[in-house]
C-alpha positions as CSV (number, residue, x, y, z in Angstrom):
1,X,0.0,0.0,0.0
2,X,1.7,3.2,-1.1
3,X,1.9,5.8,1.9
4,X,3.8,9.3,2.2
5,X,6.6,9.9,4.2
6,X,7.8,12.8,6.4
7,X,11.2,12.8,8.0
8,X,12.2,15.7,10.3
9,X,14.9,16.5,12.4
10,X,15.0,18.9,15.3
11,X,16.9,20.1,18.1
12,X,16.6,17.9,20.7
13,X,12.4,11.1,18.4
14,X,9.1,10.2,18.2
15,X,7.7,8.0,15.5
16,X,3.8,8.1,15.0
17,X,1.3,6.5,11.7
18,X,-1.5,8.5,11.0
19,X,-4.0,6.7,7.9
20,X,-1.9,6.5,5.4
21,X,0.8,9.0,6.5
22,X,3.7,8.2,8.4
23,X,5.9,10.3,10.5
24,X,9.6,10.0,12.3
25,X,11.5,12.7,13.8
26,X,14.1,12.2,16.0
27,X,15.4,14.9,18.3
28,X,19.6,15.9,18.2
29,X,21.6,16.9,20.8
30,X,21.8,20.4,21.2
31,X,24.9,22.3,19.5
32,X,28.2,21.7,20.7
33,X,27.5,17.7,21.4
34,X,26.5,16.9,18.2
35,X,29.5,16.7,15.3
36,X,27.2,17.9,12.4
37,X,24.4,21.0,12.2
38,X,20.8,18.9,11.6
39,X,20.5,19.5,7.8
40,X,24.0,17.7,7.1
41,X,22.3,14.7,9.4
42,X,19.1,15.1,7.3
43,X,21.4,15.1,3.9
44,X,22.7,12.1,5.1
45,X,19.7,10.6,6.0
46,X,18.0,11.4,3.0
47,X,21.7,9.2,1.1
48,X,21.5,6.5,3.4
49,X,17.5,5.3,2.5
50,X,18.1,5.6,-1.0
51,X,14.4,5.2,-3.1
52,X,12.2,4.1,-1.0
53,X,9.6,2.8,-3.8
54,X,7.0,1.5,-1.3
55,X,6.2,5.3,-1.2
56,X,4.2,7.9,-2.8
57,X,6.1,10.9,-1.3
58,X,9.0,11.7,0.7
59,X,9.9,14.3,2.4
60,X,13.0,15.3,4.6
61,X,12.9,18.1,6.6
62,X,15.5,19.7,9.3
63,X,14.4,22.6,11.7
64,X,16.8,24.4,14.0
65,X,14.7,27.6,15.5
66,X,13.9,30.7,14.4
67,X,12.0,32.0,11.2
68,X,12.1,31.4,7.9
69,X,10.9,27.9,8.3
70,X,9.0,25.4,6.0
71,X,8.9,24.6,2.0
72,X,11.6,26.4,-0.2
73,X,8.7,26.8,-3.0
74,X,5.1,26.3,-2.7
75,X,3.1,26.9,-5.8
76,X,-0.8,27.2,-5.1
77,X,-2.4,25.7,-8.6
78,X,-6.3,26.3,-8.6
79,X,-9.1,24.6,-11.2
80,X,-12.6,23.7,-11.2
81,X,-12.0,20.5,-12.7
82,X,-10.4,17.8,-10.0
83,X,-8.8,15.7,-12.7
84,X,-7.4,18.4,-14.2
85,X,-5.7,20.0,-11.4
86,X,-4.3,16.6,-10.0
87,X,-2.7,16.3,-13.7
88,X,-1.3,19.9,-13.5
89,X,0.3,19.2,-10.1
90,X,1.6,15.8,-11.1
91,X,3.4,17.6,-14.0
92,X,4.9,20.7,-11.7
93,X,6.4,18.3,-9.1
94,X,7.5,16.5,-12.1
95,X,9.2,19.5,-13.6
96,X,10.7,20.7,-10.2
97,X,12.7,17.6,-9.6
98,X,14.2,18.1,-13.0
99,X,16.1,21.0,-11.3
100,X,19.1,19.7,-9.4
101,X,18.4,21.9,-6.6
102,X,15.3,20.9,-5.4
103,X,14.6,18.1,-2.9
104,X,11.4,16.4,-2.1
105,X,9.0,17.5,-4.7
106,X,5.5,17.2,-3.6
107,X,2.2,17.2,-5.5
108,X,0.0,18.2,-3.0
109,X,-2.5,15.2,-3.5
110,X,-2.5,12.9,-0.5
111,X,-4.9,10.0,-1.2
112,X,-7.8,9.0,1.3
113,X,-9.4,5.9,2.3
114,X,-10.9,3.6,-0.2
115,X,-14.7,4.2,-1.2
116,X,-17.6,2.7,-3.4
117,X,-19.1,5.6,-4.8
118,X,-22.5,4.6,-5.9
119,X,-24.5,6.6,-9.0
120,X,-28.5,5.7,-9.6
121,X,-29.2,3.9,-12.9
122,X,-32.1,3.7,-15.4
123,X,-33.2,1.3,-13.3
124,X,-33.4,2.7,-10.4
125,X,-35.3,6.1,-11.9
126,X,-37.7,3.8,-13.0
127,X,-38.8,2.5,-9.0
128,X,-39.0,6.3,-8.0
129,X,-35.5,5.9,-6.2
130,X,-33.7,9.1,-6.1
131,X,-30.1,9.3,-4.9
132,X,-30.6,10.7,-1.9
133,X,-33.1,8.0,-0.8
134,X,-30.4,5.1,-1.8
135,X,-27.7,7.1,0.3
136,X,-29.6,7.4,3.2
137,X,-30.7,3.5,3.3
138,X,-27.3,2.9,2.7
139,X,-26.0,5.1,5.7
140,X,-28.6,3.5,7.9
141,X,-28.1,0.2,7.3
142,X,-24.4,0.5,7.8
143,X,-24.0,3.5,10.5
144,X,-27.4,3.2,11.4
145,X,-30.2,6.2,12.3
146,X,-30.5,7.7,15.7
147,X,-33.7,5.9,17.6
148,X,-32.9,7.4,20.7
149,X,-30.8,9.9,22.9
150,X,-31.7,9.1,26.6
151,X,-29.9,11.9,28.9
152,X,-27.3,9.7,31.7
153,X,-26.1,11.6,34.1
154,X,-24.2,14.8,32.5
155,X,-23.7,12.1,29.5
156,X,-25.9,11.2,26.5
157,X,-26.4,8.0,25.1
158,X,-27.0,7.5,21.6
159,X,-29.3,4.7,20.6
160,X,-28.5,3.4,16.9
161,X,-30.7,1.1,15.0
162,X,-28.6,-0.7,11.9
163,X,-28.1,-4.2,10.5
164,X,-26.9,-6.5,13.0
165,X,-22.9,-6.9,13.0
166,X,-22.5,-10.3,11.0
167,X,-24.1,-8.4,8.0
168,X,-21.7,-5.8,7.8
169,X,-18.8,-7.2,8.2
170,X,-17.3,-7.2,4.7
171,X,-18.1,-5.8,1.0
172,X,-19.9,-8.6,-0.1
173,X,-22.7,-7.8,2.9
174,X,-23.1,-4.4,0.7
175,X,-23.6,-6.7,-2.9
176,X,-26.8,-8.3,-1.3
177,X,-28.4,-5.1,0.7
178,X,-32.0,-4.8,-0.3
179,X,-33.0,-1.4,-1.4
180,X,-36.5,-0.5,0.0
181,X,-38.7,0.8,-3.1
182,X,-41.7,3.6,-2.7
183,X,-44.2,0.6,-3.1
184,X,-42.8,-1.3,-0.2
185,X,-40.8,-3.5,-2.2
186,X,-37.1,-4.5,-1.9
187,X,-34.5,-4.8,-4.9
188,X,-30.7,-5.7,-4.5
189,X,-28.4,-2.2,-4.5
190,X,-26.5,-3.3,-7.3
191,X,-29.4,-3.9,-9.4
192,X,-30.6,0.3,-9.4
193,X,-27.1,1.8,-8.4
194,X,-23.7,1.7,-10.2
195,X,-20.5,1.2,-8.1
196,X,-17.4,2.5,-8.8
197,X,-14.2,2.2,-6.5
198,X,-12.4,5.8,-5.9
199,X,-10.4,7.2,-2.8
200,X,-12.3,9.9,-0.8
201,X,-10.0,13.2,-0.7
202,X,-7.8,13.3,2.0
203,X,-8.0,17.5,2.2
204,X,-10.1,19.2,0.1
205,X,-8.9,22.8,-0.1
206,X,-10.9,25.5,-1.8
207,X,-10.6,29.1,-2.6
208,X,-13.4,31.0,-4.2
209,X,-15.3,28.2,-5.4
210,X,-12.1,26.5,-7.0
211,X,-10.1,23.3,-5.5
212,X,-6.8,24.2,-4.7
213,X,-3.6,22.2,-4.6
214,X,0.0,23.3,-3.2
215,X,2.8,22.2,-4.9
216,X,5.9,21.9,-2.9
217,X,9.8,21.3,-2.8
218,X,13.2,22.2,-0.6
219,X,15.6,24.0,-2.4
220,X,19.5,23.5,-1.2
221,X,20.8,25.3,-1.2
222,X,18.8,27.6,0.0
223,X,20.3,30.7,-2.3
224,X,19.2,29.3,-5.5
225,X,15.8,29.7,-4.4
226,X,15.1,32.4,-7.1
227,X,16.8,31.0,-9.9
228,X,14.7,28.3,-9.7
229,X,11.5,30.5,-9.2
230,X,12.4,32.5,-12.5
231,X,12.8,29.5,-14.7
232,X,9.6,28.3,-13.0
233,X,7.4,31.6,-13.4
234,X,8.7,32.7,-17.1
235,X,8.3,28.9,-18.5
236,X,6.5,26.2,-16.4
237,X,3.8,27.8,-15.0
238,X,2.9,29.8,-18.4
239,X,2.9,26.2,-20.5
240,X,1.0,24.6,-18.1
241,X,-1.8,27.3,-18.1
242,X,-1.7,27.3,-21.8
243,X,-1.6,23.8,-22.0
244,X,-5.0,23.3,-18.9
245,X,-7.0,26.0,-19.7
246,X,-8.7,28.0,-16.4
247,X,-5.5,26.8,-14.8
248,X,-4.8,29.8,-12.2
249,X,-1.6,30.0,-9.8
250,X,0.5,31.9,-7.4
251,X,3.5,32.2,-5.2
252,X,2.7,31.0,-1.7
253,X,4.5,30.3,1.1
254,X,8.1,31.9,2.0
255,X,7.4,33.6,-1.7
256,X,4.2,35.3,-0.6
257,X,5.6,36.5,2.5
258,X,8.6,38.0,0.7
259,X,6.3,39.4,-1.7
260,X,3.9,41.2,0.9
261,X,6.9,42.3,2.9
262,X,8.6,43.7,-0.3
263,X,5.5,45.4,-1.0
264,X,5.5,46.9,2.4
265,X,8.2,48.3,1.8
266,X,7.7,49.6,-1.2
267,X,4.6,51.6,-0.5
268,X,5.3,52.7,3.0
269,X,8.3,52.0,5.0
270,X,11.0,53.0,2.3
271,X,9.1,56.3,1.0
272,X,8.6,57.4,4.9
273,X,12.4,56.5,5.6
274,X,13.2,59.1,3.0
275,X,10.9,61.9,4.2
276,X,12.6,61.6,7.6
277,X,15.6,62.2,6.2
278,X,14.8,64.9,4.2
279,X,13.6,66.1,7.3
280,X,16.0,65.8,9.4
281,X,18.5,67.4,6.3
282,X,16.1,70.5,6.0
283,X,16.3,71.3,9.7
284,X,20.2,71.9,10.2
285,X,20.8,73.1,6.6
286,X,17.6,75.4,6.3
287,X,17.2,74.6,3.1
288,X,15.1,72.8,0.6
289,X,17.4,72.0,-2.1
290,X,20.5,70.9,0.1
291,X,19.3,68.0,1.7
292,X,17.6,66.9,-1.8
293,X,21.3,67.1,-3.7
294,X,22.6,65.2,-0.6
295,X,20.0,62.5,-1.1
296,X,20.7,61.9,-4.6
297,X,23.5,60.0,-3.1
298,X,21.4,57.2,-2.1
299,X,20.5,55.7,-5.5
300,X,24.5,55.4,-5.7
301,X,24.8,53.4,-2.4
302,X,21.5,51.1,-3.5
303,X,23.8,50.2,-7.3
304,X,26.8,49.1,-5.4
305,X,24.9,46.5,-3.4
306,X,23.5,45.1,-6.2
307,X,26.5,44.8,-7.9
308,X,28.2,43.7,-5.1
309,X,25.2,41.0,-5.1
310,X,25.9,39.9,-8.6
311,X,29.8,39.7,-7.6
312,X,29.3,37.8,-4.8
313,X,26.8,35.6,-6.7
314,X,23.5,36.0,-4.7
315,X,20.1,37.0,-4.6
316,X,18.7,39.9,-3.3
317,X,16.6,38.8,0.0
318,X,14.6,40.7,2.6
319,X,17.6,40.7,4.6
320,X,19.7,42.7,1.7
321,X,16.4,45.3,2.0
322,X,17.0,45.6,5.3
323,X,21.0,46.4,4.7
324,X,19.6,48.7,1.6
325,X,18.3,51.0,4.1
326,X,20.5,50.9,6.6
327,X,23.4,51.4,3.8
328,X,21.1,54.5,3.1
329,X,22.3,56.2,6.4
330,X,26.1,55.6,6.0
331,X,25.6,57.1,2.2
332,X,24.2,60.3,3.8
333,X,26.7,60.6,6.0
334,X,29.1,59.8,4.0
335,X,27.5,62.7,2.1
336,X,27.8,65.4,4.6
């Protein structure tokens, strides 16, 4: 039976199954004991089980504190169509393990439990049955109706009425349930209802009336995280909407927040940092020009850091924004 897999480490192992996920993190010692940080023991982890071909998904994950936590990538696909979308996320994942960064790619579908899923036939129409009706006989006999709720104490007990226990004991007890007709008569179930097998969903996300799937992977390192994300955006993501119609997606996770706290930024904080200084220019020079011709400095300071970035060979991050600005205040000073 295929199941998905989730290995963790963290400072600090508990082992736990839940349906047909299963989970094992152990805990390390805390730094200083242990000879290796907890991604290299993760890395080598992940070397030493090899494919594990029993399972659907695998995942290995290391956390050591603080934020930034979670997925490298997480891609939010959306589509009215179910098949569709699990198509479109089988592809992604597909397409991110390509990249020799990534680790773990994960579709986002998690399978559920086994399920007949019944659909009324000609047949069945033609006894008055509606699908509702055969559901609800079918629920009763198996899970039974509530006959009575008699009040014990500060507890309530529940008082079911279904078939007695040696009819229900396997799927051939559901072949030979009798269907109860409008006329009082009785007719097998699988003589006015197709059955199909399926898997019930596991999660069913939804946002704005369309199912939802995240599509997920670890990038290491960590720094290639954008290259990755600008192959992605300008040529997966663009095929695959051309290629599934009414395909929508987005940037979620560590991407979204980066995005909203860019856009903070943006708009608010960097525009007011400036006005302060301006401010704080105007007073001593009394002057309205002066502390603009000083400021023209900044633009200067914000072209060598991201050259300095492209020297250095990385990507500009939330952290860099952070030195942008403070770099702004040495520039000025510089300046004067």
């Amino acid at each position: 039976m295929p199941f998905d897999l989730q290995i963790g480490a963290t400072i600090a192992g508990n082992y736990n199954r839940t349906g047909s996920r299963l989970y094992s993190q152990p805990y390390l010692q805390p730094d200083g004991i242990r000879p290796l940080p907890t991604r290299e023991f993760t890395n080598k982890w992940r070397e030493a089980a090899g494919t594990l071909s029993a399972a659907r998904s695998v995942r290995y994950e290391s956390a050591f504190g603080g934020p930034g936590g979670g997925n490298g990538i997480e891609i939010q696909l959306s589509h009215s169509d179910v098949a569709v979308l699990s198509r479109a996320a089988g592809i992604l994942a597909r397409r991110l393990g390509e990249f020799r960064p990534i680790r773990d790619p994960d579709d986002g579908f998690t399978p559920g439990k086994a399920q007949l899923e019944f659909r009324l036939n000609e047949a069945g129409r033609s006894l008055d049955l509606t699908s509702d009706e055969v559901a609800r006989q079918v629920r009763a006999a198996f899970f039974g109706v509530e006959a009575l709720a008699q009040q014990d104490g500060r507890n309530e007990v529940t008082i079911r009425v279904r078939l007695p226990e040696i009819e229900r004991r396997s799927e051939a007890d559901i072949e030979t349930l009798l269907i109860r007709t409008s006329d009082g008569g009785e007719v097998p179930l699988y003589e006015v209802a197709e059955v199909e097998r399926g898997r019930a969903d596991a999660v069913i996300a939804r946002e704005d009336g369309r199912r939802i799937v995240t599509v997920s992977a670890n990038v290491q390192p960590a720094d290639q995280t954008n290259q990755v994300l600008a192959v992605v955006t300008t040529d997966i993501l663009p095929r695959l909407a051309e290629d599934y119609p009414g395909l929508g997606y987005s940037l979620e996770g560590r991407q979204a927040t980066q995005r909203d706290t860019m856009s903070s930024f943006m708009t608010f904080s960097i525009p007011l940092a400036l006005i302060i200084i301006y401010g704080l220019l105007a007073i001593p020079f009394r002057s309205y020009v002066q502390p603009a011709i000083v400021m023209t400095a900044i633009p200067f300071g914000f072209a060598g850091a991201v050259i300095g970035h492209l020297i250095m060979g990385m990507s500009l991050s939330i952290i860099s924004v952070f030195g942008i600005i403070a770099l702004s205040g040495v520039v000025i000073n510089a300046a004067l």
